[in-house]
Residue, then its C-alpha position, 0 to 999 in steps of 0.5 A: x527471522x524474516x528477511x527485510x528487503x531494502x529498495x534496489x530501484x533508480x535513485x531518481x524514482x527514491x529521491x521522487x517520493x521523498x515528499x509523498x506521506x507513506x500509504x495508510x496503514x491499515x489495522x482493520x477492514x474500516x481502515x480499508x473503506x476508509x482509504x477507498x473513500x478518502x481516495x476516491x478509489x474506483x473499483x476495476x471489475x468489483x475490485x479495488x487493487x491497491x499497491x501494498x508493502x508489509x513493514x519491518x514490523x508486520x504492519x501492512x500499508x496500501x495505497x494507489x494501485x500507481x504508487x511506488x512501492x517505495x514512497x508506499x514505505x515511506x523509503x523504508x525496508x519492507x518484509x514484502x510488496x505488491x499489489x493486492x485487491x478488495x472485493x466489497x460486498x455490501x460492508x464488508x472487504x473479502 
């Protein structure tokens, strides 16, 4: 069974992100293009960094590289966090 991990953060940061939306879930490379556009994402040397969470339930979530991982979840327990990139090329994300 995989381990959950609940938030360990400042009360401060958990109750700040109570009003930002969870990051976009993501289901297949077009979900990822799909964020880069709608957020108006800048690549950093032909990367595109995001933060990212693995849910409860396996399902990963992105969203900008300076969000808390915390409202990333939507202040729900995750099965893991961190930062991830995408390199693009041409239409596809490696």
């Amino acid at each position: 069974m995989a381990q959950v991990f609940q938030y360990v953060g400042t009360p401060e940061i958990f109750d700040g992100v109570k009003d930002i939306p969870p990051g976009r879930l993501i289901e297949n490379s077009a979900d990822i293009f799909a964020w880069i556009e709608a957020e108006n994402q800048k690549p950093d040397y032909d990367l595109y960094w995001a933060t990212y969470i693995i849910s409860e339930t396996g399902r990963l979530r992105i969203g900008d590289r300076h969000t808390e991982h915390v409202a990333c979840s939507g202040r729900k327990p995750v099965l893991a966090a961190g930062e991830i990139a995408f390199e693009v090329e041409g239409k596809s994300i490696e």
